[in-house]
VEXTOR-406028 format. One record per residue: x negated, y negated, z of N, C-alpha, C in turn; residue in one letter. Coordinates in steps of 0.1 Angstrom, whole numbers, plus 5000, padded with zeros to 4 digits. Layout:
N
XYZXYZXYZA/...
//
This chain:
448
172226001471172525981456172125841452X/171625781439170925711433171825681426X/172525531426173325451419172925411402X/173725471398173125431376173325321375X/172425301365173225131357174425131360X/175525181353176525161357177125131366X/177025161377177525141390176925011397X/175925011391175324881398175724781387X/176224821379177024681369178324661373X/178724781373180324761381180024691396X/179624701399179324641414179024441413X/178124501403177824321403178724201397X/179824251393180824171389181824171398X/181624221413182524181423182024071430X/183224001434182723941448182723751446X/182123741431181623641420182623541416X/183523441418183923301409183423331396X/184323341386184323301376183123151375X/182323191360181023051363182322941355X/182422801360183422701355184322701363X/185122821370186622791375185722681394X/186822601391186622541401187722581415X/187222561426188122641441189222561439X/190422591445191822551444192122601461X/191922491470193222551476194422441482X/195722551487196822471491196222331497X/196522251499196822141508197922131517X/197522081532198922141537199922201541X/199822361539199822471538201022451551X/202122511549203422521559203522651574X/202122751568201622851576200022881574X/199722931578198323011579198023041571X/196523061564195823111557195923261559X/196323361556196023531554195023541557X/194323641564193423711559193423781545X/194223861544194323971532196023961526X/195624011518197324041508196924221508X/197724341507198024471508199324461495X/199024461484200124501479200324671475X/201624731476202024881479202924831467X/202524891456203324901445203825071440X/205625071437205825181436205725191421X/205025291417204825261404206225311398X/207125231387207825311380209225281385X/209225201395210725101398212025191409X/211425121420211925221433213625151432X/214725251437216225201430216525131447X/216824981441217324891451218324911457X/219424961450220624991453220525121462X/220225241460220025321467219025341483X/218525251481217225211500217825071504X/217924981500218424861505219324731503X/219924761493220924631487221724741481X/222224811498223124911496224924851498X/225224931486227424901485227925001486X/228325041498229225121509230925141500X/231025011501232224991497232525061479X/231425061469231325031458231825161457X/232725201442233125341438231025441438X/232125541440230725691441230225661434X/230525661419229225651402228925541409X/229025411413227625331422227225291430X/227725341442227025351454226025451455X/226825571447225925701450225725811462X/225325931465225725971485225025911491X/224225891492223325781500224225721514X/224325711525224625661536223825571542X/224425401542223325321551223625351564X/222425321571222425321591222025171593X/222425211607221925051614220125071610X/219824911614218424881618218324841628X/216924811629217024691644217124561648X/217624521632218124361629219624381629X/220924331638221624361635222624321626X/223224381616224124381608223524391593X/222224461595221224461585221424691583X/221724671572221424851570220624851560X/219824901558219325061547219725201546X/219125231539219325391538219425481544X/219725571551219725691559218625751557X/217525781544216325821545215425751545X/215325631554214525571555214625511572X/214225651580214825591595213825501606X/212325521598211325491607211125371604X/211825311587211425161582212725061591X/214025181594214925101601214525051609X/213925161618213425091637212124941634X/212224931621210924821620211224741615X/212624711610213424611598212424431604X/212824481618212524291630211224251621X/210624371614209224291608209024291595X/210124321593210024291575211324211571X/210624091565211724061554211924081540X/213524131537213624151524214124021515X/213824041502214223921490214924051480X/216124051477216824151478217824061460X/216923971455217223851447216023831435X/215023961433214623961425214323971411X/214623931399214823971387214023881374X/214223961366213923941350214924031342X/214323981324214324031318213724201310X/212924241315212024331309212524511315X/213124561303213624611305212524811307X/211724771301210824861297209524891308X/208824981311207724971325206224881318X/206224891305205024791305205124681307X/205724541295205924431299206024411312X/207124501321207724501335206524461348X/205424581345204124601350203524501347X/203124441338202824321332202624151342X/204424181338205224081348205024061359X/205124191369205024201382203624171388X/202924241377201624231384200824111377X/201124021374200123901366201123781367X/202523781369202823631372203023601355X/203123691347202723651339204323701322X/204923671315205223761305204523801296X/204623931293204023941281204223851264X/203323901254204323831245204923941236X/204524091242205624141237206224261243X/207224241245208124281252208924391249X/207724551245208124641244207024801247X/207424921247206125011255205325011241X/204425091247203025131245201825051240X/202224961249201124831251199724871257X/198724791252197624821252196424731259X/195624801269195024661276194224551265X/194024471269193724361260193024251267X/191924231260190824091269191923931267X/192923961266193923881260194623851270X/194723941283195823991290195423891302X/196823841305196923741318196123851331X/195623711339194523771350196123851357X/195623991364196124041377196023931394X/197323931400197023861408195923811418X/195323951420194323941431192923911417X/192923931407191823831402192223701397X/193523651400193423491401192723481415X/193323501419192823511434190923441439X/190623601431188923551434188623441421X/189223421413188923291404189023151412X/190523191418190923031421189922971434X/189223081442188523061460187223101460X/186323031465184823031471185023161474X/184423241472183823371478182323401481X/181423361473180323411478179623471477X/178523551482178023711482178623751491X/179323901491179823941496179424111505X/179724181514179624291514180424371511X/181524361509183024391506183824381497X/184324431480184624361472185924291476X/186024191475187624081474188424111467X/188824181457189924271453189324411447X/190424491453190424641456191224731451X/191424821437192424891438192325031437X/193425121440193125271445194325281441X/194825431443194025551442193725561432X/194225521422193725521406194225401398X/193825391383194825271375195925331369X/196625271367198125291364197825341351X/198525491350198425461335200025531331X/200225551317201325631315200925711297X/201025841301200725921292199625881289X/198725891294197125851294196725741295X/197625661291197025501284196825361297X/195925301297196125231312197125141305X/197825071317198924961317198624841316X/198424751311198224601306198524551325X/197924431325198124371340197024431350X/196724511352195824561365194524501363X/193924401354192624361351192324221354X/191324161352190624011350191524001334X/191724031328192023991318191023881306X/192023701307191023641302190423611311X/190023631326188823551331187523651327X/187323801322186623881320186223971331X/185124041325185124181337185024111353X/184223991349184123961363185223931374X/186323921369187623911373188524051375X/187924181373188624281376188324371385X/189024421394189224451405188324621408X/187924571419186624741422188124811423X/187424981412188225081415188125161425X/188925181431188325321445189325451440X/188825561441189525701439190025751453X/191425781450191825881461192226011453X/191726151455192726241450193426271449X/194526361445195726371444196226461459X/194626531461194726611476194526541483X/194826401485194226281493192826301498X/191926291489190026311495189726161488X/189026101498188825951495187526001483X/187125971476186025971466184925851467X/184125851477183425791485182425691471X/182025561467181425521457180025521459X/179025581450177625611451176925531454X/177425461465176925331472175525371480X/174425311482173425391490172025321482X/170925251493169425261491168725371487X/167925371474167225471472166225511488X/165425621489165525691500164225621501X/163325581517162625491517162525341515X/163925281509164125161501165125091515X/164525001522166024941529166024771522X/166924751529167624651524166724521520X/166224481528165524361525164324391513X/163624521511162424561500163024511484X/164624621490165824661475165824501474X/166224401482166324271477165024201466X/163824241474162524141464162124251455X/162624391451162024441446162024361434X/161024321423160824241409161324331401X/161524481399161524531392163124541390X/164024541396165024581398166124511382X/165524371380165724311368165524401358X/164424421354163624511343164624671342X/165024681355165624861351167224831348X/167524721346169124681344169124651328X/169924701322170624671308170324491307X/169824441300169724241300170624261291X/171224331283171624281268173424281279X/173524381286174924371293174624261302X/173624251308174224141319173824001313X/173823981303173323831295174823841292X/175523901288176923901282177923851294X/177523881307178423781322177523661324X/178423561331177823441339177723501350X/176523401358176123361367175523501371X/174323501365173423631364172423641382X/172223561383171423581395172023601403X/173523531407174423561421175123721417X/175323761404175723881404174923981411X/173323961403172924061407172524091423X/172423961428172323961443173524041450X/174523981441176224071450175424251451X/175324261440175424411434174224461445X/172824431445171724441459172824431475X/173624361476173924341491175224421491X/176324491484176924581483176224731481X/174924761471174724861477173924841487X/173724741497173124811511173724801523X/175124801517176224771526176324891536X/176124901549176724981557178025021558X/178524841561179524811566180524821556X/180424841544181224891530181225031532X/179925141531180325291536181225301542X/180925261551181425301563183325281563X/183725161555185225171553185125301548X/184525351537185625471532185425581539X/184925601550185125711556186025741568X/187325781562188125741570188525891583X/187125951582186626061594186325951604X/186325821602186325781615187525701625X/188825761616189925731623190425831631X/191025841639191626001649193026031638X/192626151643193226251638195526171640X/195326141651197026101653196825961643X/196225891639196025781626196625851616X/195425911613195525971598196826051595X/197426121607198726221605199726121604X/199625951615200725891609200825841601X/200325841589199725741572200525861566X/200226011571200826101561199526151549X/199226311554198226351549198526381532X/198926281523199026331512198426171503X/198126151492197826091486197825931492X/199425901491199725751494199325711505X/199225841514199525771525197925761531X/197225841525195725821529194825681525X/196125661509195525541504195725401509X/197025411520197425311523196325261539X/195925431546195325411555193425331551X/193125361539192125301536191825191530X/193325161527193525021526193124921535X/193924951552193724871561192524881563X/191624981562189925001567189224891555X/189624911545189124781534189224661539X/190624621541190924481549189824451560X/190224531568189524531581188024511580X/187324561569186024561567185624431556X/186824311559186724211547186824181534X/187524281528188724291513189724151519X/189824111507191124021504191824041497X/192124131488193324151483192924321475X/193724401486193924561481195724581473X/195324621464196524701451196524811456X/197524931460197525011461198725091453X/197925171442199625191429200025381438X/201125391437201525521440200725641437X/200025601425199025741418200725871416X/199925911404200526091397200126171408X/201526261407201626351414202726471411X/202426591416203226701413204726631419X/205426691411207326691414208326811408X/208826851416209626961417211026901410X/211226991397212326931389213627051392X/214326971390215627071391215827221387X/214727211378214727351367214227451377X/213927371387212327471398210927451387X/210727391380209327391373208427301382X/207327311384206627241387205927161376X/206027031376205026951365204726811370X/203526841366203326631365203726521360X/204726441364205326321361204526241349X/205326231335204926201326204926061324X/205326021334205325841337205325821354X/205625731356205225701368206225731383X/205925761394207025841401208025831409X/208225671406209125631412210425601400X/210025621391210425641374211525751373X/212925741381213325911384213825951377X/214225951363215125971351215926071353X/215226201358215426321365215926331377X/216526401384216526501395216426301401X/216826211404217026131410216926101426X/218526221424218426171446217426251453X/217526381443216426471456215626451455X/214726371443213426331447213326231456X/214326141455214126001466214426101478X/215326191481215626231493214226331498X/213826421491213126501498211626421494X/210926371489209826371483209426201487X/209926111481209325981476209925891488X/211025891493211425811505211225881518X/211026001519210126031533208326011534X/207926021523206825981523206425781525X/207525721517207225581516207925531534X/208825601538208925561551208025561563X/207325731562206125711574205325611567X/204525581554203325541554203625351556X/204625311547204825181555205025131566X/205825251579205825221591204125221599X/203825361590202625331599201525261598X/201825181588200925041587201624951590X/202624891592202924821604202824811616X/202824981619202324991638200924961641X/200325021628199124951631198024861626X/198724811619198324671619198824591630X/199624611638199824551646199324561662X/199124681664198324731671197024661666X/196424661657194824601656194724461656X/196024401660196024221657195824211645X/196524251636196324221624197524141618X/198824211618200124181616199724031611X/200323931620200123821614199123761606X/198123811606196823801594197023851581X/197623941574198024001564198824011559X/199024001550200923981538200424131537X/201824231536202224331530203224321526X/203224331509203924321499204224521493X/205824521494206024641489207224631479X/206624691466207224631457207124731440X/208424751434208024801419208224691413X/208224791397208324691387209824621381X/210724691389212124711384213224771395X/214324751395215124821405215924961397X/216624971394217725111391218825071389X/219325121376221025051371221925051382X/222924991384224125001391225125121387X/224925191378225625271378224825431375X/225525541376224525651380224825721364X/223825711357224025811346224725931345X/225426011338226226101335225326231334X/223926231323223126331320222426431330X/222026331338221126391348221626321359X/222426271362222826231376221726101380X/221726041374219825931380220425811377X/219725741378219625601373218725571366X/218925451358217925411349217025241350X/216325211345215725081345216824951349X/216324911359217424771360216624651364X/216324571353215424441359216624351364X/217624351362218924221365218624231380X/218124291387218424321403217124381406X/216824341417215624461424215324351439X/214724421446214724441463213724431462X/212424361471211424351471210924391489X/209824411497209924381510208224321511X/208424231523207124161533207124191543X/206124201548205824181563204124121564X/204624061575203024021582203223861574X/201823811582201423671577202623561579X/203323581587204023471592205423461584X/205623571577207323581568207923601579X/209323541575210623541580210723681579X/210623741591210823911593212023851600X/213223991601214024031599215023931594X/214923871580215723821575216723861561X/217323841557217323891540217423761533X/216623781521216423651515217623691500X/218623611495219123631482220023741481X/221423741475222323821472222623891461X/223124011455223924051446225524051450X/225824071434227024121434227724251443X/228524281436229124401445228724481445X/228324511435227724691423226324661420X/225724531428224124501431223724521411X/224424441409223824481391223324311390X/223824211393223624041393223323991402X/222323881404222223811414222823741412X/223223711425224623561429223823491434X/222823491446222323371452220323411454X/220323241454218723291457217723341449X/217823381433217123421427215623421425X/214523471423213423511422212723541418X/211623531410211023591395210023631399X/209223761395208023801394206823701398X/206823591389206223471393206523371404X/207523401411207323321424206323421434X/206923591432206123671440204923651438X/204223591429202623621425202023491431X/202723361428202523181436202423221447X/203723291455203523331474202423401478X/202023521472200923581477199423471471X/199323401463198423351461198423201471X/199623171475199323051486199123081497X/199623211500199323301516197623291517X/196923311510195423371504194923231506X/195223141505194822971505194722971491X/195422991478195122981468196022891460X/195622751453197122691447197522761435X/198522821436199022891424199422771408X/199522681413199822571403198022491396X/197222541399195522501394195722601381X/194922481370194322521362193022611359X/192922691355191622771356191222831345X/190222881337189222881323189123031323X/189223041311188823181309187323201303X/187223331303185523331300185223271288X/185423201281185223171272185922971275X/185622951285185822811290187122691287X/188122811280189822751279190222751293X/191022601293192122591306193122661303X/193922751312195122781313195722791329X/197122801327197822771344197822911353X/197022891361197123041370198823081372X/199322991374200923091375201823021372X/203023051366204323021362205322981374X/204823061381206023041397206122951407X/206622971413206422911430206622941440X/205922921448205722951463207422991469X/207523081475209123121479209023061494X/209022941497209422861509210022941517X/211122961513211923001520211923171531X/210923221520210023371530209423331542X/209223231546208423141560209523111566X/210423071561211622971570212823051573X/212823141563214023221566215323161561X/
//
């Protein structure tokens, strides 16, 4: 198949520095440079109180049935449906001390994913060339990259959207398209949707490079509208004759006992193609939960009209039967193997929503609702204090008491893991300074 303009335009705005932003990195640095960041975002705000900054003690309306078990950290529990993340706790640390204000999933999304607040702070928000960069495109703003074979930020299975509309945050924002992140498709049947990457037939790599023409068959009026036209279009020539890019998304070339431990359904394929991204030189893969069928109390079957970690509904049984057996194999089994591939310490995996779940359990439907006062975050890899817990709540997990945490320190940490100084000034396309991030580095995720 024969890549359109399109695709070779989408392509050529990976990989690229922003033209003006100058490299940033830590000085210093208290641990290692990452390979990669893996962020596993639950879209729609997974309930803290119910999987890990669990109260035993707390009356029923808010503890909930939920039963914690041991881990393998001792005197550390989670949840009873969550047995395979228990036996793995020694490699993750939790920050169990995260909060804001934002009580709604846009701003929230926003927040979480850009380091950034919105300025306004209510739904049906709309993307905007206005909108603070997504982490992993500060990311490629703030660091030399290069030409690449591989784009440097990656996200899948799809973009977030709710009720059709995409979510503010998942973009370049002001740094411009060249700052937004290659899309990859997973289906909802988990079938990787492979990108029309590929040499016209007879064409190999080095011809596709000097062909003269290749200028002339490209839109000039679009690509005069990006900087730094010749390294683009070079990116865009050496990604499509990327092998070594195919060849990640075909993930027929992992065994069959791989792919069954990731969990043959959406996430967990996405999570598995994640690591083949990394592994094939990605630096920072997004991976959002993606829509999916859910079995509502009524017995109807329908598509979640927001996002699915969002449980308004049917609450426990979906965490119980559906959303926490699934998030426990697929996170275990990227820890086992990434660890198995020597990766583990090369890679932050960040697993994380937008919000945690009230402290108390609604009356209507038995669920919980939005709770930014509290939320539970988890790491592993790249040299975090695994099995530690960072930060406290209260009794009823509705307040933090110690250690607190903001969205924006989460976005400084992963961008100093990356060698990135989260505290550099950096230009938007249109050549304004502004501060890559509000936060700071959480020291204390290294030290314990």
């Amino acid at each position: 198949m024969h890549p359109s303009r399109r695709d070779i335009l989408r392509v050529g705005t990976l990989a690229v520095p922003l033209s003006g932003s100058l490299p940033a990195l830590v000085a210093a640095p208290s641990h290692h440079t990452a390979r990669a960041v893996i962020l596993l975002f639950m879209d729609g705000g997974p309930s803290h109180i119910d999987l890990f900054d669990m109260k035993p003690n707390a009356p029923v309306e808010i503890r909930g049935p939920f039963k914690p078990i041991n881990t393998s950290v001792p005197g550390v529990r989670v949840c009873e449906h969550l047995p395979r993340l228990a036996t793995r706790m020694h490699h993750i640390l939790q920050i169990r001390s995260v909060r804001h204000t934002d009580a709604i999933h846009d701003p929230a999304v926003y927040l979480t994913l850009t380091g950034k607040r919105h300025p306004t702070p209510l739904g049906g928000l709309r993307v905007s060339p206005d909108d603070a960069p997504h982490a992993g495109s500060l990311f490629t703003a703030l660091t030399t990259g290069g030409v690449s074979a591989v784009p440097r930020f990656i996200e899948l299975p799809e973009t977030m959207k709710m009720e059709g509309r995409r979510l503010p945050g998942q973009n370049g924002g002001l740094l411009g398209n060249g700052g937004d992140p290659y899309r990859c498709e997973v289906t909802a049947s988990a079938e990787v949707v492979t990108p029309p990457f590929g040499l016209p037939e007879g064409v190999d790599a080095d011809r596709l490079l000097l062909r003269g023409n290749l200028r002339d068959s490209l839109d000039k009026q679009l690509f005069a509208a990006e900087s730094g036209f010749d390294q683009t279009r070079r990116s865009a020539v050496e990604l499509l004759a990327s092998s070594k890019l195919r060849a990640a998304f075909d993930l027929t070339q992992e065994s069959e006992k791989v792919r069954d431990a990731y969990g043959r359904y959406r996430h967990g394929q996405s999570v598995l193609l994640a690591r083949r991204l990394v592994e094939a030189g990605s630096r920072f893969v997004t991976v959002y939960w993606g829509k999916e069928e859910q079995d509502w109390a009524d017995g109807v079957k329908a598509r979640v009209a927001n996002n699915p970690w969002d449980t308004h509904r049917n609450h426990f049984p979906l965490l119980k039967d559906s959303l926490l057996p699934r998030a426990d194999r697929t996170f275990s089994a990227l820890i086992d193997d990434l660890q198995a591939r020597g990766l583990l310490n090369d890679v932050l995996v960040v697993w994380m929503g937008e919000f945690g779940r009230t402290p108390f359990i609604a009356k209507q439907w038995a669920s919980r609702d939005h709770w930014p006062g509290a939320n539970t975050i988890l790491l592993a890899g790249a040299g975090v204090a695994a099995g530690h817990v960072l930060g406290q709540t209260d009794g009823r997990a509705a307040e933090v008491i110690d250690g607190a945490v903001s969205p924006a320190d989460v976005t400084a940490t992963m961008l100093t893991v990356l060698g990135a100084d989260p505290k550099s000034e950096i230009h938007d396309r249109q050549g304004r300074p502004f501060s890559a991030c509000d936060g700071s580095t959480i020291s204390r995720a290294f030290t314990g």
